[in-house]
C-alpha positions in Angstrom: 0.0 0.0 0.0 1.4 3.3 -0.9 2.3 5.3 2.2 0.0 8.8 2.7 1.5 12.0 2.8 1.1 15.0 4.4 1.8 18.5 3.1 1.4 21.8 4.2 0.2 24.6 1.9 1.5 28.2 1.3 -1.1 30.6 -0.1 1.0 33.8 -0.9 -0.6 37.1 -1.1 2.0 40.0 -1.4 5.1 38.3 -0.5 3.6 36.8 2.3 2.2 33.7 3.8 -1.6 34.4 4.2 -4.8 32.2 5.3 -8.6 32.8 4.9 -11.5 31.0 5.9 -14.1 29.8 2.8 -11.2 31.6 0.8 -12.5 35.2 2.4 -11.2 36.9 5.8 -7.5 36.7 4.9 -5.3 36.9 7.7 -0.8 37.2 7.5 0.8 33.7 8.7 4.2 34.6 8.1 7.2 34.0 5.5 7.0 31.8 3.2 11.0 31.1 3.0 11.1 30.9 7.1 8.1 28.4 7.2 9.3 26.1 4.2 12.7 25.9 5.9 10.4 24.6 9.1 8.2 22.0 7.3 11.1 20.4 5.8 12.9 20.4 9.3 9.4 18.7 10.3 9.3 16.0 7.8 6.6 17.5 5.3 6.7 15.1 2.4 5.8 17.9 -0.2 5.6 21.3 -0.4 2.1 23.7 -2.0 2.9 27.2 -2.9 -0.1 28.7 -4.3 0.2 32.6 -5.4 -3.9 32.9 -4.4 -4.3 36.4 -6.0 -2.1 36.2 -9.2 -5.3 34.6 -11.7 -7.8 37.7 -9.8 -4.9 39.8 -10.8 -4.1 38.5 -14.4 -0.2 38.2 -13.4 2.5 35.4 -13.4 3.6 33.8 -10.3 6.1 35.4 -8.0 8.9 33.3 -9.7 11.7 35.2 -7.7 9.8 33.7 -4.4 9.5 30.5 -5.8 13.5 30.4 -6.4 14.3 32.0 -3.0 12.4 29.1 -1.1 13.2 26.3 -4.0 16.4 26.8 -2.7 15.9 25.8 0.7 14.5 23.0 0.6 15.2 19.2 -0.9 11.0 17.9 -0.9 8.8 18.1 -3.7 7.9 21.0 -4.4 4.5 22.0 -6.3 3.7 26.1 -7.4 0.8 27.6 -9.0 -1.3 30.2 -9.5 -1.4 32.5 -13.1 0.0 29.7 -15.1 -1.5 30.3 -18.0 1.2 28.5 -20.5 3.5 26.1 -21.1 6.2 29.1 -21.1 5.1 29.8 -17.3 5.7 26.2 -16.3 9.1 26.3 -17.7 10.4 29.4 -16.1 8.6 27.5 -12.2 10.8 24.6 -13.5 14.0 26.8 -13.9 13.2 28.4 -10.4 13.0 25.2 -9.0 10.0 24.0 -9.1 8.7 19.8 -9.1 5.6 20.0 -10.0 2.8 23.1 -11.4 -0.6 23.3 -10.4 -3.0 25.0 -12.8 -6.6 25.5 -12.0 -8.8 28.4 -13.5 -5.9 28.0 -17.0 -7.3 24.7 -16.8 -10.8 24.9 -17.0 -10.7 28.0 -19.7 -7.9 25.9 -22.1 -8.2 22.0 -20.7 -5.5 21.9 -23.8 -2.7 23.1 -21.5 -3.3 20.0 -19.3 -2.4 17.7 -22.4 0.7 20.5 -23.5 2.2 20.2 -20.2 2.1 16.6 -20.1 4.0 16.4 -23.6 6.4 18.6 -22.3 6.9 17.8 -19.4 5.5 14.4 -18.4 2.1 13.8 -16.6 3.8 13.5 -13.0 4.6 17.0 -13.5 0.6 18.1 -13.8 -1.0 18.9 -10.8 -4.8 20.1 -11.5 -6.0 21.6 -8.4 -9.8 21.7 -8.7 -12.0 24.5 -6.1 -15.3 22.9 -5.3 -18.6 23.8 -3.3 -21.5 22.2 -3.2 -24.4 24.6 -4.7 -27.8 23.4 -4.0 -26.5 19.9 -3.6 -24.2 19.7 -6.8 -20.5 19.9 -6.5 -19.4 22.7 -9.3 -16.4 23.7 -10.2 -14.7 27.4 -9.2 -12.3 29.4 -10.4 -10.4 32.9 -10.3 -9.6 32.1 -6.6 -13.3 30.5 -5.9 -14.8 33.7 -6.9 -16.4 32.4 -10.0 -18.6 29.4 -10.7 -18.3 27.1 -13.7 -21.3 25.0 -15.3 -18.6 22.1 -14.7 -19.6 19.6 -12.8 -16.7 18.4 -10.0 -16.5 14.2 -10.7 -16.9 15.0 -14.4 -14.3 17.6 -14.3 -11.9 15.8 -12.4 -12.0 12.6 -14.9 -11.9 15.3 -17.9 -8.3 16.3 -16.0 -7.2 13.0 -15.6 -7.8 12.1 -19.5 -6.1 15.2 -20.8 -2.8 14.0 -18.5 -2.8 15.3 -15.3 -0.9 13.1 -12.7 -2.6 14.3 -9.7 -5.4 16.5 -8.5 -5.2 19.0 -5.8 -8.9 19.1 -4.5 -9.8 21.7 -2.2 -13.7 22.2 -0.4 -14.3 25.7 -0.4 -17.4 24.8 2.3 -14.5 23.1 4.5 -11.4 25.5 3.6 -10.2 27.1 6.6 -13.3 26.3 9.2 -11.0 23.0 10.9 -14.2 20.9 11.2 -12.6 18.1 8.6 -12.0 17.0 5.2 -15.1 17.2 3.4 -15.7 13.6 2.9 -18.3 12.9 0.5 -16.5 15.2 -2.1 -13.4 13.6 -1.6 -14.4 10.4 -1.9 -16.5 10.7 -4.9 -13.4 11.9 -6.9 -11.0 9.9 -5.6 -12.8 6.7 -6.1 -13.9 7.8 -10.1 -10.3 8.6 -11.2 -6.7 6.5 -11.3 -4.7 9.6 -10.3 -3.2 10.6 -6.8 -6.0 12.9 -4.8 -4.4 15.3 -2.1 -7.6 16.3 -0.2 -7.5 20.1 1.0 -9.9 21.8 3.0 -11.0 21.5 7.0 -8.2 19.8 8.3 -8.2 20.7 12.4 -6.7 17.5 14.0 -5.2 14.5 13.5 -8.6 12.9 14.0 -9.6 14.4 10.8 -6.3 13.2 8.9 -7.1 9.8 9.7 -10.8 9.8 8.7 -10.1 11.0 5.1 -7.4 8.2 4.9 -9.5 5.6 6.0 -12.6 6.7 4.4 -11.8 7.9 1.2 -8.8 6.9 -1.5 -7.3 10.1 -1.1 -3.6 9.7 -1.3 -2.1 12.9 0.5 -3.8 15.4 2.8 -2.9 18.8 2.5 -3.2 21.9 5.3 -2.4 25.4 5.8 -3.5 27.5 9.0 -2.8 24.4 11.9 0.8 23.6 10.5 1.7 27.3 10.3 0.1 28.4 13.4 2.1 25.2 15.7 -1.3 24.0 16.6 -0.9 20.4 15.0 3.1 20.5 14.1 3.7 17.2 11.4 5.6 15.1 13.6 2.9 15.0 16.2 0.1 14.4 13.1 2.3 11.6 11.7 2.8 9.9 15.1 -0.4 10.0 15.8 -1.6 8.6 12.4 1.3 5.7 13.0 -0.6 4.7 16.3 -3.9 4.6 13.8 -1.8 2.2 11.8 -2.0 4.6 8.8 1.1 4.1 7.3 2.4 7.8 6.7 6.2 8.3 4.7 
């Protein structure tokens, strides 16, 4: 059985770490390169550096940033936000990036899932889907969750996986930020309809709630932002207590 992992997130707003609640509310959680340097020191398995504001502000990612904490540290590392080419990957890639993540590029030109896959390989694709359930239907959001598609989230996520992505990013915008758990039902419904690696994203509040999306969905990483960078659930704790759950964490 493949080993889960965990990974902190980095939303970056202005230079800066930042963390919101139903993706509103935005609050400072510090620097990025200073809380990368931690997580690796921590035993993060990857690392999520998502420039929140550059789609809303029609704008590349901060690829100086990106090279500054690339640097640092020796774990995957995933980046996106305003990758809106295959040009953008490469210069991420030249920064030191492992992996893009494309979302709202995605949905508006599916064709740049399949281009970055040719270029780059499919384990290089990371299509981070934005979902909230609207009068009982999971759709698809972009520009930052501020806009909502006609897609439908299962459909969408199986459209990603055959275009060639190698992995989605999926995040509950009901759950993001409110530490009450992984939104299950979502998570399991697109985990379970496609072949590809599902880090679930959104709620996480204890370890508790780690090992519920583990057990009850075939999500294949969990991914958090506000407890890791605040100290209230630091990863060796998380992964010691998911060992004693005989989860088998990397």
């Amino acid at each position: 059985m493949l080993k889960k992992r965990i990974i902190p997130c980095l939303d970056i707003k202005n230079g800066r770490t930042v963390k919101g609640v139903n993706f509103v509310n935005i609050k400072d959680a510090g620097d990025p390169v200073e809380l990368a340097k931690q997580y690796v020191k921590d035993g993060a398995d990857e690392l999520v550096f998502l420039d929140i504001t550059a789609t809303l502000e029609n704008r590349k990612t901060l690829v100086a940033l990106v090279e500054k904490i690339a640097k640092e540290i020796n774990i995957p590392f995933t980046v996106g936000g305003g990758i809106s080419a295959v040009e953008d990957a490469v210069a991420l890639i030249q920064a030191g990036a492992d992996k893009v993540s494309i979302n709202s590029s995605a949905v508006k030109n599916p064709q740049l899932i399949t281009d970055l896959k040719n270029r780059f390989g499919s384990q290089f694709v990371v299509v981070a889907i934005d979902t909230k359930n609207v009068n009982g239907q999971w759709k698809v959001f972009t520009k930052g969750g501020t806009f909502e598609t006609a897609l439908e989230t299962v459909s969408w996520a199986k459209e990603v996986e055959a275009l060639g992505a190698g992995e989605i990013l999926l995040t509950s915008m009901n759950s993001d930020g409110t530490k009450d758990g992984f939104d299950i039902e979502v998570t399991k419904a697109v985990s379970t309809a496609v072949n590809i690696p599902v880090i679930a994203s959104g709620g996480a509040g204890t370890a508790a709630h780690f090992a519920e999306v583990f057990n009850q969905t075939e999500a294949s990483a969990g991914l958090a932002a506000s407890i890791f960078h605040f100290g209230e659930l630091p990863i060796p704790v998380l992964k010691n207590e998911l060992k004693t759950k005989n989860i088998a964490v990397r």
